[in-house]
LOLO-670378 format. One record per atom (N, C-alpha, C): residue in one letter; chain; atom name; x, y, z. Coordinates in nm, 3 decimals, always signed. Example, Ala and Ser with C-alpha at 12.3 -4.5 7.8 and 13.67 -1.06 7.14 Angstrom:
+--------+--------+-------+---------+---------+---------+
: residu : chaine : atome :       X :       Y :       Z :
+--------+--------+-------+---------+---------+---------+
:      A :      A :     N :  +1.319 :  -0.569 :  +0.780 :
:      A :      A :    CA :  +1.230 :  -0.450 :  +0.780 :
:      A :      A :     C :  +1.320 :  -0.330 :  +0.780 :
:      S :      A :     N :  +1.285 :  -0.225 :  +0.708 :
:      S :      A :    CA :  +1.367 :  -0.106 :  +0.714 :
:      S :      A :     C :  +1.290 :  +0.003 :  +0.787 :
+--------+--------+-------+---------+---------+---------+
end
This chain:
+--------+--------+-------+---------+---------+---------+
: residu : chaine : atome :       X :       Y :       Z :
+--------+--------+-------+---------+---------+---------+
:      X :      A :     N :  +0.270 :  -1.396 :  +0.175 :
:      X :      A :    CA :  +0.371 :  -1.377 :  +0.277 :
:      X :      A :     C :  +0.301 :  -1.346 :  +0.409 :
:      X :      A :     N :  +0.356 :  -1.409 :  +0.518 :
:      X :      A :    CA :  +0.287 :  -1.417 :  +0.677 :
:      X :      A :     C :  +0.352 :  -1.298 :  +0.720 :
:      X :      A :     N :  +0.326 :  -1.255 :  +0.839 :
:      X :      A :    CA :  +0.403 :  -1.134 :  +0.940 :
:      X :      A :     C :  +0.513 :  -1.237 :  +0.984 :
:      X :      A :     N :  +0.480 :  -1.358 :  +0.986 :
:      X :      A :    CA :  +0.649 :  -1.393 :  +1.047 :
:      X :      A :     C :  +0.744 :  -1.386 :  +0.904 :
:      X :      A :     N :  +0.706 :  -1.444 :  +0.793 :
:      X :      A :    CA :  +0.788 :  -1.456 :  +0.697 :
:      X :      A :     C :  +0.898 :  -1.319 :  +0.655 :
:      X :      A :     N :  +0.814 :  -1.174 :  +0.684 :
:      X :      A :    CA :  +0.802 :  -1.024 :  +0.700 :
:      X :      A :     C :  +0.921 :  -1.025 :  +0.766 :
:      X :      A :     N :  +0.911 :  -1.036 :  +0.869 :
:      X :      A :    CA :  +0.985 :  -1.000 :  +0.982 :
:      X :      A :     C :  +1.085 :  -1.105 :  +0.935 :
:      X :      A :     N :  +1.112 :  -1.229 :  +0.948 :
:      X :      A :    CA :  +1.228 :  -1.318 :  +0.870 :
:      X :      A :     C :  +1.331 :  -1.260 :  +0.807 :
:      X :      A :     N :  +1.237 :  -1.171 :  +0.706 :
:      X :      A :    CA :  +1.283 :  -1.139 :  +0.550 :
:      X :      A :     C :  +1.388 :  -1.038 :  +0.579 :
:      X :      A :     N :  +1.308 :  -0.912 :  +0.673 :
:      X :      A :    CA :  +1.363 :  -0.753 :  +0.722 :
:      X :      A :     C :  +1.466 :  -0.806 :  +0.784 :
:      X :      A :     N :  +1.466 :  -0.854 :  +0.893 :
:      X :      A :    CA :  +1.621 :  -0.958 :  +1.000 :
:      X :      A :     C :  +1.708 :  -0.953 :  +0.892 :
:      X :      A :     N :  +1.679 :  -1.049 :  +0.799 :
:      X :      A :    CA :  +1.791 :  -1.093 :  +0.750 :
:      X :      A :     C :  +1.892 :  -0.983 :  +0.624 :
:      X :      A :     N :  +1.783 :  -0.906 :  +0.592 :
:      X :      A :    CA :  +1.848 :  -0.800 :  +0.527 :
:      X :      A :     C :  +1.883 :  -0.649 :  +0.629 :
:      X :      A :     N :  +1.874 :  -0.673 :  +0.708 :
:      X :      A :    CA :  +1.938 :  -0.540 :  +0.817 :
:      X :      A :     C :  +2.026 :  -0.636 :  +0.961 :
:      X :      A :     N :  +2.035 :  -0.535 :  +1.037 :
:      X :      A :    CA :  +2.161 :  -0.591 :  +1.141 :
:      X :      A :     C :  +2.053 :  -0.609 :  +1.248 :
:      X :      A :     N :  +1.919 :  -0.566 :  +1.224 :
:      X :      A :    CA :  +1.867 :  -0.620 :  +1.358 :
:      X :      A :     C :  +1.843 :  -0.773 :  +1.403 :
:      X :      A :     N :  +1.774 :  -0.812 :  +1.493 :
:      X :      A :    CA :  +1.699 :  -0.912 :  +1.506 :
:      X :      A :     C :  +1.586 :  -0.964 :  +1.550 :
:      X :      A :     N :  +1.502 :  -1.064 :  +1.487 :
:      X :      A :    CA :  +1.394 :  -1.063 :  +1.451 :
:      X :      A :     C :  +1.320 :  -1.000 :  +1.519 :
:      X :      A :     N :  +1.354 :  -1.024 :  +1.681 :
:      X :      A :    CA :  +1.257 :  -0.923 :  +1.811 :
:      X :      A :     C :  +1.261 :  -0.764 :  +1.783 :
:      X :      A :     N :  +1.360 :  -0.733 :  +1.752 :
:      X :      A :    CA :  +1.348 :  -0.563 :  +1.743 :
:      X :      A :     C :  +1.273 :  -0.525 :  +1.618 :
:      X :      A :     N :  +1.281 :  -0.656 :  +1.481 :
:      X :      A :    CA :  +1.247 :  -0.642 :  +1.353 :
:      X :      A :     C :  +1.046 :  -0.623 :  +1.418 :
:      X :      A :     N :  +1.044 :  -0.756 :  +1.488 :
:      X :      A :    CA :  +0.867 :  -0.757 :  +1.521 :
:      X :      A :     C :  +0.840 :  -0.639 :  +1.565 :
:      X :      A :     N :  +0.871 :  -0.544 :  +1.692 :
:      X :      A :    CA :  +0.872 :  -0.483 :  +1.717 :
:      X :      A :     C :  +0.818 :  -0.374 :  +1.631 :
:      X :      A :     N :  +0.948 :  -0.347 :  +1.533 :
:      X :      A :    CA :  +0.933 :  -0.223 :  +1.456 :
:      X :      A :     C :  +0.795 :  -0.253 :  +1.404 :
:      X :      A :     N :  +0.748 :  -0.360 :  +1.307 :
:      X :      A :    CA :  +0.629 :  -0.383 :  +1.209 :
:      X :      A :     C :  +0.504 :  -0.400 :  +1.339 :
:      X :      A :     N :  +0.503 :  -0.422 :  +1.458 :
:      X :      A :    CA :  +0.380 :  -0.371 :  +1.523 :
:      X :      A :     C :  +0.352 :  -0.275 :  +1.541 :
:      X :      A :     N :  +0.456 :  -0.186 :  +1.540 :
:      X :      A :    CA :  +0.450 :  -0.017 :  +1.620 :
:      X :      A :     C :  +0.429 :  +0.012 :  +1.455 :
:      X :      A :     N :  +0.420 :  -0.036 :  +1.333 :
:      X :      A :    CA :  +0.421 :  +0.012 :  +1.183 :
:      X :      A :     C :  +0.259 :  -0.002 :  +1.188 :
:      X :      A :     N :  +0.200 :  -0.108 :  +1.240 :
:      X :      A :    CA :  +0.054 :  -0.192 :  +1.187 :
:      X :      A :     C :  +0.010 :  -0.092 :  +1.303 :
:      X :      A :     N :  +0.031 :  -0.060 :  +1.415 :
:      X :      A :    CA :  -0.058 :  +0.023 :  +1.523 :
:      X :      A :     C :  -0.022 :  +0.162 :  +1.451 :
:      X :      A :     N :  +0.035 :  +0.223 :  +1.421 :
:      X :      A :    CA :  +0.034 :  +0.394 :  +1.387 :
:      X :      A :     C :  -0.051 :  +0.318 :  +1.282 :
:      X :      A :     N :  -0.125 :  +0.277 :  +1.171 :
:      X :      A :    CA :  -0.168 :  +0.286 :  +1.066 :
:      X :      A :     C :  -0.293 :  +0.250 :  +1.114 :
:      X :      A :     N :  -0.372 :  +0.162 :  +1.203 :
:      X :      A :    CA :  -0.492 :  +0.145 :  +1.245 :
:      X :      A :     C :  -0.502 :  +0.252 :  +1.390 :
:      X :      A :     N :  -0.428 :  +0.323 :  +1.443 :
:      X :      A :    CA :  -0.501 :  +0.417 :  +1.500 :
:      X :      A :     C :  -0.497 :  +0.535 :  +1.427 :
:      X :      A :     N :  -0.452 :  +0.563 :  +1.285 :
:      X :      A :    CA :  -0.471 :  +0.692 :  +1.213 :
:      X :      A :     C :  -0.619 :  +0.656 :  +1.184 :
:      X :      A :     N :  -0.651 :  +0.515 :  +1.118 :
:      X :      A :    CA :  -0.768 :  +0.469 :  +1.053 :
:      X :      A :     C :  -0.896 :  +0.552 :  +1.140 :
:      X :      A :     N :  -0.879 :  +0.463 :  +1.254 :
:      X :      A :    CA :  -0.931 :  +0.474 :  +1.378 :
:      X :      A :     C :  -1.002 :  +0.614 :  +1.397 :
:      X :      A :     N :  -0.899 :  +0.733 :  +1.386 :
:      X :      A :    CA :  -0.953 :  +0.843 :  +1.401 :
:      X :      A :     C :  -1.007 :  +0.939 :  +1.247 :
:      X :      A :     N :  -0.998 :  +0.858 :  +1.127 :
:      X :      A :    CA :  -1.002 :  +0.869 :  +1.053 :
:      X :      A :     C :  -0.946 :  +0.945 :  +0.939 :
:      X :      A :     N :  -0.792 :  +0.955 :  +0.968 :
:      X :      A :    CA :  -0.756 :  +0.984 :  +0.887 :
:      X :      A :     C :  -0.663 :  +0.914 :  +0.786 :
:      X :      A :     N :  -0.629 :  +0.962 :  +0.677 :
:      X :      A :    CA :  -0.592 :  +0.845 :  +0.539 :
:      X :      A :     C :  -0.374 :  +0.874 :  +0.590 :
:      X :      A :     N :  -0.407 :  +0.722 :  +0.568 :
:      X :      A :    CA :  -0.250 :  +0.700 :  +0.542 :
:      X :      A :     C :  -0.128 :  +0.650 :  +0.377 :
:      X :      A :     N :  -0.091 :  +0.766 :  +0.339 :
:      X :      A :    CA :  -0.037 :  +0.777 :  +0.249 :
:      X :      A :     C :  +0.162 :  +0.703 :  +0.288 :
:      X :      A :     N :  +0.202 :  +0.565 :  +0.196 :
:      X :      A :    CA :  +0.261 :  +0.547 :  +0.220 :
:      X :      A :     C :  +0.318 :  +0.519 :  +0.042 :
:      X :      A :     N :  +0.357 :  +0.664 :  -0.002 :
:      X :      A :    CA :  +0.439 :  +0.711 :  -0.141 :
:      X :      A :     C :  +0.514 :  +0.621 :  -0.176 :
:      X :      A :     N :  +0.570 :  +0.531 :  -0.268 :
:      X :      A :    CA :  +0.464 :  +0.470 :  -0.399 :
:      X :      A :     C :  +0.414 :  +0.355 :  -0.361 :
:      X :      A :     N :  +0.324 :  +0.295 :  -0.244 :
:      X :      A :    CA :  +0.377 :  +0.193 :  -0.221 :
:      X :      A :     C :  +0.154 :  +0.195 :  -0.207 :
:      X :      A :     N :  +0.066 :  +0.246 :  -0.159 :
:      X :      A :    CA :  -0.036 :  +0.295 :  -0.177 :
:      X :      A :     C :  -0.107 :  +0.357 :  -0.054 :
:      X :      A :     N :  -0.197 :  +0.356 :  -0.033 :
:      X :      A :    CA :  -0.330 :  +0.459 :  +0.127 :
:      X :      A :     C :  -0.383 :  +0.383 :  +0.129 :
:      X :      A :     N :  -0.400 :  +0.359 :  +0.274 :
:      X :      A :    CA :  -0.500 :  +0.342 :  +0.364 :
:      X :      A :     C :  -0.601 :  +0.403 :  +0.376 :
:      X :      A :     N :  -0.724 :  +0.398 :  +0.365 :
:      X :      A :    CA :  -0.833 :  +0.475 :  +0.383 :
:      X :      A :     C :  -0.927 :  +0.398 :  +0.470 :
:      X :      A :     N :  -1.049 :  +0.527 :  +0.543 :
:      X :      A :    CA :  -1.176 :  +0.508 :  +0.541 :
:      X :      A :     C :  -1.310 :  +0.507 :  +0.507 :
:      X :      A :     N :  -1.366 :  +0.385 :  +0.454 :
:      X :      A :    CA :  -1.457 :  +0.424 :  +0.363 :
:      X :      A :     C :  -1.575 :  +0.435 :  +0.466 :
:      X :      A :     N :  -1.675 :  +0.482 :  +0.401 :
:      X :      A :    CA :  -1.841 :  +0.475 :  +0.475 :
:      X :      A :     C :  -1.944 :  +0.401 :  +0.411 :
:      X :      A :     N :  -1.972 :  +0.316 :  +0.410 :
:      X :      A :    CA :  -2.069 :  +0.218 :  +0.396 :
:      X :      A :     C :  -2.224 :  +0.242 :  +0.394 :
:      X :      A :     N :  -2.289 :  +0.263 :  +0.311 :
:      X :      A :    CA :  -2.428 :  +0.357 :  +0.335 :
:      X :      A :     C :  -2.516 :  +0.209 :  +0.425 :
:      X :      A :     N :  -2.602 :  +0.244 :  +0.490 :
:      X :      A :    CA :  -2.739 :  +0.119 :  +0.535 :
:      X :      A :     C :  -2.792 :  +0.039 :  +0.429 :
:      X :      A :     N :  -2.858 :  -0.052 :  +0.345 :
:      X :      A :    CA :  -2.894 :  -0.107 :  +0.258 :
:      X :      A :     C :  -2.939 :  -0.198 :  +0.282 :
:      X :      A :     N :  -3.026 :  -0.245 :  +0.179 :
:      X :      A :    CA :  -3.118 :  -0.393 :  +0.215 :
:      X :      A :     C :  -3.080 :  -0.492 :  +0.140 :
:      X :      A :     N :  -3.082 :  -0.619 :  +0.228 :
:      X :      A :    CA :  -3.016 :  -0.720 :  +0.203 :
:      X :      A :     C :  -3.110 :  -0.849 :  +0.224 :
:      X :      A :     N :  -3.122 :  -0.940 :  +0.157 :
:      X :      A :    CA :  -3.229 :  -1.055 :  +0.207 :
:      X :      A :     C :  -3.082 :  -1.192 :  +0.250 :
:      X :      A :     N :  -3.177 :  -1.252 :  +0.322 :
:      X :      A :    CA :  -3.148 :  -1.399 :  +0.415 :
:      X :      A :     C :  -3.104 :  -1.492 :  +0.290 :
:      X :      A :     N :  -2.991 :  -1.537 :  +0.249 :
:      X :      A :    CA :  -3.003 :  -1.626 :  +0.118 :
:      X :      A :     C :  -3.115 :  -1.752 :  +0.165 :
:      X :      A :     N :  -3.079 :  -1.778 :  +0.295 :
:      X :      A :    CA :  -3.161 :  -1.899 :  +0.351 :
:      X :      A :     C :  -3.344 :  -1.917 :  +0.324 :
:      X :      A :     N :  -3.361 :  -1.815 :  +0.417 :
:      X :      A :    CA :  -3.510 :  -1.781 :  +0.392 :
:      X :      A :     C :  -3.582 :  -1.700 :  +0.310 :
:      X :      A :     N :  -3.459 :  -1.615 :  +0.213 :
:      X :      A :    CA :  -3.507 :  -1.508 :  +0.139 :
:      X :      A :     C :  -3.549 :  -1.371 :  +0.191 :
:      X :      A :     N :  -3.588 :  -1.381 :  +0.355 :
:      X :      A :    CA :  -3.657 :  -1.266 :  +0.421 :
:      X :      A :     C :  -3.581 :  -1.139 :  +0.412 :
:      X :      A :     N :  -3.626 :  -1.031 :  +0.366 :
:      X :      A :    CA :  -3.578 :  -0.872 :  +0.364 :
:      X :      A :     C :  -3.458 :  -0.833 :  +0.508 :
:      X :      A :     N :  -3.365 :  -0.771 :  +0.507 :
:      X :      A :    CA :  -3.314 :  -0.739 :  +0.627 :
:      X :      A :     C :  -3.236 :  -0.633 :  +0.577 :
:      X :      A :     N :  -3.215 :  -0.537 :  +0.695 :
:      X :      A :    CA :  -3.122 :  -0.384 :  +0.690 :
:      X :      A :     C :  -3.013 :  -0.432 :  +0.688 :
:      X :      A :     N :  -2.896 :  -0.364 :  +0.602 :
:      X :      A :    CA :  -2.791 :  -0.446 :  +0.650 :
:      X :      A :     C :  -2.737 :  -0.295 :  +0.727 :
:      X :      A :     N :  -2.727 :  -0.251 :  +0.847 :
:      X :      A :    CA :  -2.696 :  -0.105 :  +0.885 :
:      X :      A :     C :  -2.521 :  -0.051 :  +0.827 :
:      X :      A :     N :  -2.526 :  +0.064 :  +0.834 :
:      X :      A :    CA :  -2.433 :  +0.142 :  +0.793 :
:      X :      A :     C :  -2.315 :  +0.120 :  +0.908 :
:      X :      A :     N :  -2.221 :  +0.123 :  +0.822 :
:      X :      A :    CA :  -2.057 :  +0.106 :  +0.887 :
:      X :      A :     C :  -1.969 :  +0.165 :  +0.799 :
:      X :      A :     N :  -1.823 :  +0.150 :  +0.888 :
:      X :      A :    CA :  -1.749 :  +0.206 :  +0.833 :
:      X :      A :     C :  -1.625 :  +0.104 :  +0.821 :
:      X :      A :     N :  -1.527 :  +0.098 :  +0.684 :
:      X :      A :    CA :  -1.465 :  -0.007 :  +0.675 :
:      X :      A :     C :  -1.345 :  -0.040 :  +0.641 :
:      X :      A :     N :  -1.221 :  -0.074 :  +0.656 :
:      X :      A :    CA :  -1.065 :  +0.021 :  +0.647 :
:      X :      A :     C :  -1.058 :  -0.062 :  +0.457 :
:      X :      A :     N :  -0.987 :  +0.015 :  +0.392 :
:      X :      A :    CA :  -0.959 :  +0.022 :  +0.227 :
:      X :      A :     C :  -0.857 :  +0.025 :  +0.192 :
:      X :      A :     N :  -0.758 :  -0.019 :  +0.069 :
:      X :      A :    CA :  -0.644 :  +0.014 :  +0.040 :
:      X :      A :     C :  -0.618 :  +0.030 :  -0.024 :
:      X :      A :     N :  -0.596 :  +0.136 :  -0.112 :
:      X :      A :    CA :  -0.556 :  +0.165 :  -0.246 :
:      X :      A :     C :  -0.435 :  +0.163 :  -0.333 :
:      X :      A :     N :  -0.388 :  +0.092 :  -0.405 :
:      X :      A :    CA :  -0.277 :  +0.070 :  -0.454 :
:      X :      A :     C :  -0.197 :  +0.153 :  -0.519 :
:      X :      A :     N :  -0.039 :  +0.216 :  -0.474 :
:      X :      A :    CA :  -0.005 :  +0.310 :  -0.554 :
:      X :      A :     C :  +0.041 :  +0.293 :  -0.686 :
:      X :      A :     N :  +0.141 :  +0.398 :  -0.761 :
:      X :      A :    CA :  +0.165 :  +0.357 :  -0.918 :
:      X :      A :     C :  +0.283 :  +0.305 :  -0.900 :
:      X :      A :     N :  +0.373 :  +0.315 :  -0.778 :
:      X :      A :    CA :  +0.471 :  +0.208 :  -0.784 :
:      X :      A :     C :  +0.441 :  +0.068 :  -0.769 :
:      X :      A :     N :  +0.362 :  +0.043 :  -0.647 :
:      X :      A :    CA :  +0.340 :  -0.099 :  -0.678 :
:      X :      A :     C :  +0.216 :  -0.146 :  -0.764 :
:      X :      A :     N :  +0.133 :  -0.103 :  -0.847 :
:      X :      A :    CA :  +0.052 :  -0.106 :  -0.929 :
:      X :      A :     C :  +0.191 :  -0.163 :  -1.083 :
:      X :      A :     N :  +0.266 :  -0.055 :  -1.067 :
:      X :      A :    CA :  +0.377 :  -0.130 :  -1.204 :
:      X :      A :     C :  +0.470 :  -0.238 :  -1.148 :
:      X :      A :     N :  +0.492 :  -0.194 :  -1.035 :
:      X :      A :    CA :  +0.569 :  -0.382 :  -1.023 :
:      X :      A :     C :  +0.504 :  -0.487 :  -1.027 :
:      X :      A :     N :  +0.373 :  -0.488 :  -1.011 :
:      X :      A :    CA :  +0.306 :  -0.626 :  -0.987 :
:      X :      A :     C :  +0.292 :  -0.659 :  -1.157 :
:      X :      A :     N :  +0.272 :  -0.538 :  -1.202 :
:      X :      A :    CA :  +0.211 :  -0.570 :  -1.338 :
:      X :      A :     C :  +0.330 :  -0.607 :  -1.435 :
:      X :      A :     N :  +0.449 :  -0.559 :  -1.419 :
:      X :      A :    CA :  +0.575 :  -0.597 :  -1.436 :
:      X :      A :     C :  +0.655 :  -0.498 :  -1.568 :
:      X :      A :     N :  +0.568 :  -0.337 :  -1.561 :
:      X :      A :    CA :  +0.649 :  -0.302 :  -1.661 :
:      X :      A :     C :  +0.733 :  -0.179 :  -1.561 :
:      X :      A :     N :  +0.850 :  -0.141 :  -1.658 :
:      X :      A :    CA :  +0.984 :  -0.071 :  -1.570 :
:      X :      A :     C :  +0.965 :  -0.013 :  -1.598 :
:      X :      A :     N :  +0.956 :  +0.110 :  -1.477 :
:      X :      A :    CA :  +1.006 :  +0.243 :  -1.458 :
:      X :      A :     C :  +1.148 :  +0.317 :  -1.526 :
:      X :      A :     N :  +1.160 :  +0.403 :  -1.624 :
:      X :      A :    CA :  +1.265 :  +0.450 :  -1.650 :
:      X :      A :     C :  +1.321 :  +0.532 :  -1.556 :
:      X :      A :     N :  +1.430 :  +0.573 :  -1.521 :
:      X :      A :    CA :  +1.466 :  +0.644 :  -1.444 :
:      X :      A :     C :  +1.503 :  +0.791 :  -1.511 :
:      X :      A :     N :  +1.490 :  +0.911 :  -1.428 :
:      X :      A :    CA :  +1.489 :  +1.031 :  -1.481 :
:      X :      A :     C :  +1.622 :  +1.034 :  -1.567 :
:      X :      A :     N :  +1.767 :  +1.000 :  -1.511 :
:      X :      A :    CA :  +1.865 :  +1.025 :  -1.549 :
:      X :      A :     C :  +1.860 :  +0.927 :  -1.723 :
:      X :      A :     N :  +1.826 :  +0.807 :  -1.711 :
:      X :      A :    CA :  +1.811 :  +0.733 :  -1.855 :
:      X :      A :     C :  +1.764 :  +0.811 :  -1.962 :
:      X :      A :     N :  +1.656 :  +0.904 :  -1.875 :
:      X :      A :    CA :  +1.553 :  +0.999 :  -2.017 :
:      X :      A :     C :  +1.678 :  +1.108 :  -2.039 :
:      X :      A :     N :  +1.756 :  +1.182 :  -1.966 :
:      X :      A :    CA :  +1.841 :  +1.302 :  -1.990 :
:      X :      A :     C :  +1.953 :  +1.276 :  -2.053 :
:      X :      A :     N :  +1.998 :  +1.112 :  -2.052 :
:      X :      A :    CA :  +2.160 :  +1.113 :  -2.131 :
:      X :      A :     C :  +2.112 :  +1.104 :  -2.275 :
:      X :      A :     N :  +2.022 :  +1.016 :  -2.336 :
:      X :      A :    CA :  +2.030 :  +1.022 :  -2.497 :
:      X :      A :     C :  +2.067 :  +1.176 :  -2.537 :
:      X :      A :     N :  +1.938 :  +1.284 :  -2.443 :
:      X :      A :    CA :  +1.966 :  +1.457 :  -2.472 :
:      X :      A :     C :  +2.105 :  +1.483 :  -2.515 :
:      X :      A :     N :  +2.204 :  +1.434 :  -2.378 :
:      X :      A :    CA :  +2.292 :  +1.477 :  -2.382 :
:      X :      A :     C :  +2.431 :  +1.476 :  -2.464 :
:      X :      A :     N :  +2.408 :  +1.350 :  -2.486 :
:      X :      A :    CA :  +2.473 :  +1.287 :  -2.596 :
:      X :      A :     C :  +2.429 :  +1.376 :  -2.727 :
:      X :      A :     N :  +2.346 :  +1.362 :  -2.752 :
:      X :      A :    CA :  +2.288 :  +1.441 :  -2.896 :
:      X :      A :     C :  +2.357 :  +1.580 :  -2.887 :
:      X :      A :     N :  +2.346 :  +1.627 :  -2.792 :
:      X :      A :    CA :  +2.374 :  +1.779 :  -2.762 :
:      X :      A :     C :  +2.499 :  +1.794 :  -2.761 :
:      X :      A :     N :  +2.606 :  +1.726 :  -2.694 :
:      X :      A :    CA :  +2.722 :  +1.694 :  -2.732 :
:      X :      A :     C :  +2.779 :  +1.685 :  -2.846 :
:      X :      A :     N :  +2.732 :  +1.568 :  -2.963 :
:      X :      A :    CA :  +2.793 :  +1.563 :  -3.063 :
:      X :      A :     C :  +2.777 :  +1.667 :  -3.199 :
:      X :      A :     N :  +2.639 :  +1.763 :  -3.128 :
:      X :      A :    CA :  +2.633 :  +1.873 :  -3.191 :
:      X :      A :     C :  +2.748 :  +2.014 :  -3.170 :
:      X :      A :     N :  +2.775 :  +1.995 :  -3.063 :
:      X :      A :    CA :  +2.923 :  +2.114 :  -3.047 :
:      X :      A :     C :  +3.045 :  +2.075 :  -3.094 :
:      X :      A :     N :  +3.086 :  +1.999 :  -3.123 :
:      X :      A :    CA :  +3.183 :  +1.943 :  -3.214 :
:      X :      A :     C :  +3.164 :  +2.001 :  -3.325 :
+--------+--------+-------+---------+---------+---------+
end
């Protein structure tokens, strides 16, 4: 999926339109690369973080010529996947709290009778 397809998608399921939709998802993509920026992690609950990683210096050769080279140290934006979308992709369902409490209740019920 493209940033236009994004923005398409959001339009058509809310009352805005597409300009205010772009809007919103730039001012979404800039707060998340200037948190990066200053380095701090962006947690977006269940969905996964943004992080900064650090990259140590290391040596690397030329595939071409084979010759030795530094590859120097940097720093590099990361994303870690949360457990909500980690189970949707993978495709198993979430029970919901209330599903786990009625069998209880039921049981518990037909015991006061």
């Amino acid at each position: 999926m493209t940033k236009a397809e994004l923005v398409d998608s959001l339009a058509e399921e809310t009352e805005l339109s597409k300009r205010q939709v772009g809007e919103v998802v730039d001012l979404l993509l800039d707060e998340i690369k200037s948190a990066l920026v200053k380095g701090d992690k962006v947690q977006l609950i269940p969905f996964g973080s943004f992080v900064v990683r650090e990259r140590k210096k290391r040596e690397g050769r030329n595939p071409k010529t084979g010759e030795k080279l530094v590859i120097a140290a940097r720093k590099v934006p990361a994303f870690s996947a949360g457990k909500g979308l980690r189970d949707a992709v993978a495709g198993t369902k979430k029970k919901s709290v209330a599903a786990k409490k009625s069998p209880a209740k039921k049981t518990a019920a037909k015991k006061k009778r």
